[in-house]
Chimera marker file (.cmm) of the C-alpha trace (Angstrom):
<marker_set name="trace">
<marker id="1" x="118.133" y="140.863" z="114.477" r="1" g="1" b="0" radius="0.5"/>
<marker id="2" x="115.123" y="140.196" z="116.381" r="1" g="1" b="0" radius="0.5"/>
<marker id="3" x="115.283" y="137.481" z="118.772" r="1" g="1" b="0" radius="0.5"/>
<marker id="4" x="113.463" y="135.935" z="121.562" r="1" g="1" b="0" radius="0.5"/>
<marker id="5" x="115.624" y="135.665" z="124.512" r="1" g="1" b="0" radius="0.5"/>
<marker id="6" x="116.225" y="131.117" z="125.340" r="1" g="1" b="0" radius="0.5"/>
<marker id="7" x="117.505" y="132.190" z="129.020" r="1" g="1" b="0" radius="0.5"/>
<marker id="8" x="118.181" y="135.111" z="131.491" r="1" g="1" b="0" radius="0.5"/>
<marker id="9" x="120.680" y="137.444" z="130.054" r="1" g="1" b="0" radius="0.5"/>
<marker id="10" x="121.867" y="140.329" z="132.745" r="1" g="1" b="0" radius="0.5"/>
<marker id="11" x="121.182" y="143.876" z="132.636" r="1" g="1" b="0" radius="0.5"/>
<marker id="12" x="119.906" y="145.829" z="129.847" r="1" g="1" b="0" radius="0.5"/>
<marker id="13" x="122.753" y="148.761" z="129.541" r="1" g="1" b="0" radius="0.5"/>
<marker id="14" x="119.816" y="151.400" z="128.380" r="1" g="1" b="0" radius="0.5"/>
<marker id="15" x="117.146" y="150.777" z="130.754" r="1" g="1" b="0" radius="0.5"/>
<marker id="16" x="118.554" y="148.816" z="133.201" r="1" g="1" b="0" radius="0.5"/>
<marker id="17" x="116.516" y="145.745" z="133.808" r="1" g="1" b="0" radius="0.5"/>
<marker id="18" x="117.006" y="142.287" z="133.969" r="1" g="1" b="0" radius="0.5"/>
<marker id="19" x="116.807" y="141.013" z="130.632" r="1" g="1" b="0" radius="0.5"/>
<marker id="20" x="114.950" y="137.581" z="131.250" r="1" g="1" b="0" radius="0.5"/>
<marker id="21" x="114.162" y="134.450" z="129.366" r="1" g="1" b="0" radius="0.5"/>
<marker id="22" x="110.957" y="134.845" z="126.977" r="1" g="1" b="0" radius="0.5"/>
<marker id="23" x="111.734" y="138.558" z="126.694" r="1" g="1" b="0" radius="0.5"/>
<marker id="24" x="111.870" y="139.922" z="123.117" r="1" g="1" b="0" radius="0.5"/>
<marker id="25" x="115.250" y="140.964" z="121.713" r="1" g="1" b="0" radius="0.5"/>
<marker id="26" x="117.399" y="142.767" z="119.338" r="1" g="1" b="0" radius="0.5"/>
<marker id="27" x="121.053" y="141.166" z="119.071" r="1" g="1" b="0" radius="0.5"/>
<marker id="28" x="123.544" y="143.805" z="117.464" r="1" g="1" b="0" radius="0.5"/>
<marker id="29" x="126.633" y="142.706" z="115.104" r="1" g="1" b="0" radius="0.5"/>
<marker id="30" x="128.610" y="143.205" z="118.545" r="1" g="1" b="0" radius="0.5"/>
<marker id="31" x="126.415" y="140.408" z="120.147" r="1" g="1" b="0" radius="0.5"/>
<marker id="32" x="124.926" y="142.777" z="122.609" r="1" g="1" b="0" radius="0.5"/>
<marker id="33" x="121.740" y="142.165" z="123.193" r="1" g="1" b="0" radius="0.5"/>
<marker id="34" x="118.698" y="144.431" z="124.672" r="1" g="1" b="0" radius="0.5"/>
<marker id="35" x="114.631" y="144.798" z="124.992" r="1" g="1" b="0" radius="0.5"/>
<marker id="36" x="113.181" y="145.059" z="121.549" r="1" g="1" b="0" radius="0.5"/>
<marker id="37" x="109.491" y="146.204" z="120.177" r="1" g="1" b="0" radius="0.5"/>
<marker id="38" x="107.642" y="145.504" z="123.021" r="1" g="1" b="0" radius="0.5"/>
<marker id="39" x="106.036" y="147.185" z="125.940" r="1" g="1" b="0" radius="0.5"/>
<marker id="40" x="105.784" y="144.966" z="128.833" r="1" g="1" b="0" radius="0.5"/>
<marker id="41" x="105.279" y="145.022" z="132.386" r="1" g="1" b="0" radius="0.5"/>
<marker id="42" x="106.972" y="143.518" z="134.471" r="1" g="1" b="0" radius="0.5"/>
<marker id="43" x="106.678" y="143.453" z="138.590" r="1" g="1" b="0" radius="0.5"/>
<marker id="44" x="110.048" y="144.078" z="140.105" r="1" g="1" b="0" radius="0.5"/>
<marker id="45" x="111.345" y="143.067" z="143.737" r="1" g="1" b="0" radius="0.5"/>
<marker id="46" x="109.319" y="145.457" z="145.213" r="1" g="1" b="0" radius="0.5"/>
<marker id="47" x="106.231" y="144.310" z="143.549" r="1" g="1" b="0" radius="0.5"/>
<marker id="48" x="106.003" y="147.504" z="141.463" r="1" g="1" b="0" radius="0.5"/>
<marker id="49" x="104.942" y="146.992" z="138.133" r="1" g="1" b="0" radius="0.5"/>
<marker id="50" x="107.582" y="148.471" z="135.738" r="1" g="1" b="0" radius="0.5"/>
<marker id="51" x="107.193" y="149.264" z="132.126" r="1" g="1" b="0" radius="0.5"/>
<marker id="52" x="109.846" y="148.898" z="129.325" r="1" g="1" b="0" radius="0.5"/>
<marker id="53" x="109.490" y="149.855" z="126.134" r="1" g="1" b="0" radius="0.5"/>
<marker id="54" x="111.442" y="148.510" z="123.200" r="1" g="1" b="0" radius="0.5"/>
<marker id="55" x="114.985" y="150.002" z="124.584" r="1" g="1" b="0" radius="0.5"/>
<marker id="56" x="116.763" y="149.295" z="121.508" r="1" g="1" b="0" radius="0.5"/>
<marker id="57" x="114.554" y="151.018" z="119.267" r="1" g="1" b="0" radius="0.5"/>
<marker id="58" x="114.267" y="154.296" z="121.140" r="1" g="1" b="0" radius="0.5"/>
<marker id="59" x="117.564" y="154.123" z="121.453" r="1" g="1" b="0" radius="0.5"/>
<marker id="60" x="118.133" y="153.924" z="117.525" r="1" g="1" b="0" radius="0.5"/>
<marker id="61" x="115.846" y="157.192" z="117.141" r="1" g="1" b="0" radius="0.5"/>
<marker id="62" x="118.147" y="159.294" z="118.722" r="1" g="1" b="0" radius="0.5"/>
<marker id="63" x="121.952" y="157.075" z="117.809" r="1" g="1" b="0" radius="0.5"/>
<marker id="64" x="123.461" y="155.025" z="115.497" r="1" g="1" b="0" radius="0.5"/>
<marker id="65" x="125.939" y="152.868" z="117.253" r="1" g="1" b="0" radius="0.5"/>
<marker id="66" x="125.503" y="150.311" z="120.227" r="1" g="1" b="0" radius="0.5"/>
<marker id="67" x="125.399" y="151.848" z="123.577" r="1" g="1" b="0" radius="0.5"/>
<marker id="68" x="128.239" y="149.307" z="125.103" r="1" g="1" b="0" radius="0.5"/>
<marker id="69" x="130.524" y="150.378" z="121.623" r="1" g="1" b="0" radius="0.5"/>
<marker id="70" x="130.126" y="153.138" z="120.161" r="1" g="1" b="0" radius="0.5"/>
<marker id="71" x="133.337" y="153.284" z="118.155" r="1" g="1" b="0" radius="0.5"/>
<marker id="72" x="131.861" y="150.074" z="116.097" r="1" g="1" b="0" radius="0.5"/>
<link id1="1" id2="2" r="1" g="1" b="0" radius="0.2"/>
<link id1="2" id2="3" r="1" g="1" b="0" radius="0.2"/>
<link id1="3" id2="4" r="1" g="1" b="0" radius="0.2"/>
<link id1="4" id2="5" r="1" g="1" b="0" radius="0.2"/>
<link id1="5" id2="6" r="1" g="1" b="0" radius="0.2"/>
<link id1="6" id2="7" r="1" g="1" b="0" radius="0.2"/>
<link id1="7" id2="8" r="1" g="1" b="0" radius="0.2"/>
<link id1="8" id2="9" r="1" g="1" b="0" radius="0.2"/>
<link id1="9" id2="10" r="1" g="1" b="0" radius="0.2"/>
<link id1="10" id2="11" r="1" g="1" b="0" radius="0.2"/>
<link id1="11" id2="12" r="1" g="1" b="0" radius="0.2"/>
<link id1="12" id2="13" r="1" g="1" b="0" radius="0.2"/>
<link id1="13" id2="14" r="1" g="1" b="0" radius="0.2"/>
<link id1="14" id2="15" r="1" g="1" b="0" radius="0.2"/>
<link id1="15" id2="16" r="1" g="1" b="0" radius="0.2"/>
<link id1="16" id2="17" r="1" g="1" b="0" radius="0.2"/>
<link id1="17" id2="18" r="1" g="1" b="0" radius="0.2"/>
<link id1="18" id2="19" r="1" g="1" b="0" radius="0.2"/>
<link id1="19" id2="20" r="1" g="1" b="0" radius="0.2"/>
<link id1="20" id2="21" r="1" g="1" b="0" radius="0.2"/>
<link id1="21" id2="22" r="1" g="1" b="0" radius="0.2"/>
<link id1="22" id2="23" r="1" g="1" b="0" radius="0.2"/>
<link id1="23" id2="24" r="1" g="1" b="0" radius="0.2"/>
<link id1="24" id2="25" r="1" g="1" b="0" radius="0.2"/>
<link id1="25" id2="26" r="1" g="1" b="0" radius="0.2"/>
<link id1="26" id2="27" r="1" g="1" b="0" radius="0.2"/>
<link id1="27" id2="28" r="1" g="1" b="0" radius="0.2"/>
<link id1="28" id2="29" r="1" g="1" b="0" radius="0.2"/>
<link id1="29" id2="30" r="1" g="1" b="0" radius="0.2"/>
<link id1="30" id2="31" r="1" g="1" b="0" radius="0.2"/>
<link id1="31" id2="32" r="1" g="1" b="0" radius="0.2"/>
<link id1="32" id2="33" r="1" g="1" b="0" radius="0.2"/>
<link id1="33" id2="34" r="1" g="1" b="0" radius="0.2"/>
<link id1="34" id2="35" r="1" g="1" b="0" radius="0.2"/>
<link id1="35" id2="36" r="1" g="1" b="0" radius="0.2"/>
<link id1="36" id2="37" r="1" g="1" b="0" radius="0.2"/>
<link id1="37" id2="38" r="1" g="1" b="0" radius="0.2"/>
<link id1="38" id2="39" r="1" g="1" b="0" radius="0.2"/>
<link id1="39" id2="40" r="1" g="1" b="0" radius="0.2"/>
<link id1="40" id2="41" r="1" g="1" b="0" radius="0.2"/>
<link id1="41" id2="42" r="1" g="1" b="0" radius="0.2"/>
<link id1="42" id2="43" r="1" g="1" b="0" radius="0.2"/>
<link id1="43" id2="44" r="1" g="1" b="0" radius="0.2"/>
<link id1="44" id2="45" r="1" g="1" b="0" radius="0.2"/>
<link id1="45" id2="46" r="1" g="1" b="0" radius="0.2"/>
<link id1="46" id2="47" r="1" g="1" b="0" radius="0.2"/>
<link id1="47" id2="48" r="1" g="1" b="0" radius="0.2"/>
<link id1="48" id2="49" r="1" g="1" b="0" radius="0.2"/>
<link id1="49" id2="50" r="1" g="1" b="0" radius="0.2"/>
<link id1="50" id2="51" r="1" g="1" b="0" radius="0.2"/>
<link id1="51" id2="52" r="1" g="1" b="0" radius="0.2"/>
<link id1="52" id2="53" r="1" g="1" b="0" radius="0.2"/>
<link id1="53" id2="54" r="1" g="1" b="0" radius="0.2"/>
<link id1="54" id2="55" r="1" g="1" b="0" radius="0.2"/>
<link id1="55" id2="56" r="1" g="1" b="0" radius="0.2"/>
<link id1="56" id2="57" r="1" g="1" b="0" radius="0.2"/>
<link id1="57" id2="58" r="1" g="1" b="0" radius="0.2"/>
<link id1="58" id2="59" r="1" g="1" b="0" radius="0.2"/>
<link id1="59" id2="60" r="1" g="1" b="0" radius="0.2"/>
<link id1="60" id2="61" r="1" g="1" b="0" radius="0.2"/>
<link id1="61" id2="62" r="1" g="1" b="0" radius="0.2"/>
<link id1="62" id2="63" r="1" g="1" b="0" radius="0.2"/>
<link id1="63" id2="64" r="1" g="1" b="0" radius="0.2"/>
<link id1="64" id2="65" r="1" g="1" b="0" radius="0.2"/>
<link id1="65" id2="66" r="1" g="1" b="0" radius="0.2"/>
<link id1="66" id2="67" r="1" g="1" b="0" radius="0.2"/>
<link id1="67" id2="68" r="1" g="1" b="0" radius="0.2"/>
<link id1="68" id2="69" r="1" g="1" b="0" radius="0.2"/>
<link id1="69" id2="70" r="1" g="1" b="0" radius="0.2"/>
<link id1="70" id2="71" r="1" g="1" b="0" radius="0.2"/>
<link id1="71" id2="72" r="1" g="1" b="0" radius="0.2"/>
</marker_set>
């Protein structure tokens, strides 16, 4: 389900980020969570701008389980 995210989360385990409050989300049936439908940037702590696209969803292209479990 699509979510919006109420407070920082972590690491995205697909792309790597931060996953931080106000970002959009997809929560799984697992309860992991990661970027959804967006693309965003973002400056990191280098002041480079970054760009995420919705992780989730590319993901989903290509695999049909969650990256953290895919024996679920």
């Amino acid at each position: 389900s699509e979510d919006v995210l109420s407070k920082d989360a972590g690491e995205c385990a697909i792309c790597l980020e931060e996953l931080q409050q106000g970002d959009t989300i997809a929560r799984l049936p697992c309860l992991c969570i990661y970027h959804k439908g967006q693309v965003f940037l973002r400056m990191d702590r280098k002041f480079q701008k970054v760009a995420f696209v919705g992780c989730i969803d590319e993901w989903f292209e290509v695999n049909r389980s969650c990256p953290e479990h895919p024996s679920d």
